[in-house]
C-alpha angles and dihedrals in degrees: 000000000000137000099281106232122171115234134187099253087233092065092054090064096261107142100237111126135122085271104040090264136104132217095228108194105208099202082055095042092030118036100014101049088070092074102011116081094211122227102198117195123170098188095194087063090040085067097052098261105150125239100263098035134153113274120260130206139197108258129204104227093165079229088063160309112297141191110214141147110297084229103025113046101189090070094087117171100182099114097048087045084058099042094043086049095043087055089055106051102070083060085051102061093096093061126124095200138316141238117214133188114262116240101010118138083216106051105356108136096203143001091024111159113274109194134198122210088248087072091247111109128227117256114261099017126221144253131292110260094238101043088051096052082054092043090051092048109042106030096173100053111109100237111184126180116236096232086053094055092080085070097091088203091053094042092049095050090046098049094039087063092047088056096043088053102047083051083049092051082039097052089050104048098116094044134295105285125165096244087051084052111053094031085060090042090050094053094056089046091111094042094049087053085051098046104040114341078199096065088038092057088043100043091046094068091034092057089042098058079047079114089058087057112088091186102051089174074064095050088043094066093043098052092043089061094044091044089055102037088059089048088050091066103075122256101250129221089245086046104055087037090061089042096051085046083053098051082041087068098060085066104048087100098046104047135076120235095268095047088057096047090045086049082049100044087047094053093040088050092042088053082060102060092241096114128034112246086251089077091058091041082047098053096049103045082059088053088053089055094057085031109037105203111178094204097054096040087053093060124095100214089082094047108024098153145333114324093218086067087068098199095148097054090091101044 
């Protein structure tokens, strides 16, 4: 059974746009599919639009965002886009994260068409009705759009998450607990100092005090915001550089002078940007095998996800 993910069914390849087309994306359908169990949802169809169907658009209407008839404005389909939304999300609390079409008025996450009644659009654009209804809901679910997935920093960041937070769900299901808890918090340390050192120094003391809360399904919600909201931010070059010299230090003990000098010449020449992060992961996975050390072989920052996925080939 797979990590379940939502999609824009489009995106999956079903022919259900406004054409009769779709927008497949073939890493999604292709690659991801593999690990991912796959929740598809066209909204426009959930509403009851037909396949093909006249295009829609998002409207300025200074009371609010609506979703109306491209020609003509007074069809306007917003209430039945919120309702239909609103009926989904409760099915959606098991997700692990979800891939939405870019530039739809429906699912869009950014720089979706914002129009005026004057027939100019507003800069910047909005967000699809249905996405920011998710968004709103459920403020802790990675969401990712399909044209942004080519971007291998982005990839790697949105399906990291996906991965952190099916391992949090995982590490709870018998219940939140505080040893659940801070056994799962201790094995992300490294990846918190990698994503964003300021969450790590904020979430360490906040886990710490977990004993002072008497509803820990309480604390739970609270933790999981702050821990993805720290993943979202991208794991930076001087980041993962101070984290690899880190993980360097548990084997000063353990290896010979030229050893030392090969793991610092691999992280110096990873910090610029002449090698991918994999070689020094690489290098000191190989370095676990000969020195077992429980704590590091414990952290996923060293075995996020699947390595034929290759997402940090590129990194």
């Amino acid at each position: 059974m797979g990590i379940p993910v939502g999609i824009s069914a489009c995106v999956l390849g079903q022919k259900v746009r406004f054409d009769g087309g779709h927008k497949r994306n073939r890493f999604a359908d292709e690659e991801l599919s593999e690990y991912f169990d796959f929740k598809p949802v066209c909204p426009e169809v959930g509403i009851g639009m037909t396949v093909p169907r006249p295009t829609i658009r998002l409207q300025d209407n200074s009371d609010r965002i609506a979703l109306v008839d491209s020609r003509d404005h007074e069809i306007d389909y917003t209430d039945q886009m919120i309702a239909f939304a609103d009926s989904q999300l409760p099915s959606f609390e098991h997700l692990r994260g979800y891939i939405v079409c870019a530039k739809s008025p429906t699912c869009g996450m950014e720089r979706v068409k914002l129009y005026l009644d004057n027939g100019n659009s507003v800069a910047g654009g909005s967000v699809g009705i249905y996405t920011q209804r998710l968004m709103d809901r459920m403020p802790w679910l990675p969401i990712e759009e399909d044209g942004r997935l080519q971007d291998p920093v982005l990839r790697e960041n949105f399906i990291f998450r996906i991965y952190a937070l099916d391992d949090l769900y995982r590490s709870i299901a018998d219940g939140v607990t505080r040893d659940s808890i801070i056994k799962f918090h201790s094995r992300y340390k490294l990846c918190l100092m990698a994503h964003d050192p300021q969450a790590y120094r904020v979430l360490g003391p906040f886990v710490s005090d977990i004993h002072k809360w008497d509803d820990l399904n309480a604390f739970f919600v609270e933790y999981r915001q702050l821990f993805m909201d720290a993943l979202k931010q991208r794991a930076s070059r001087k980041n993962n550089t101070n984290v690899l010299m880190h993980i360097q230090g548990y084997f000063k003990r353990d290896l010979d002078k030229p050893q030392k000098a090969e793991f610092r010449d691999v992280i110096m020449r990873y910090r610029e940007g002449n090698l991918p992060l994999i070689a020094a992961l690489t290098l000191i996975n190989h370095h676990l095998k000969v020195h077992p050390d429980s704590y590091l072989s414990d952290q996923a920052y060293l075995e996020l996800y699947p390595e034929s996925l290759k997402l940090r080939y590129s990194l």
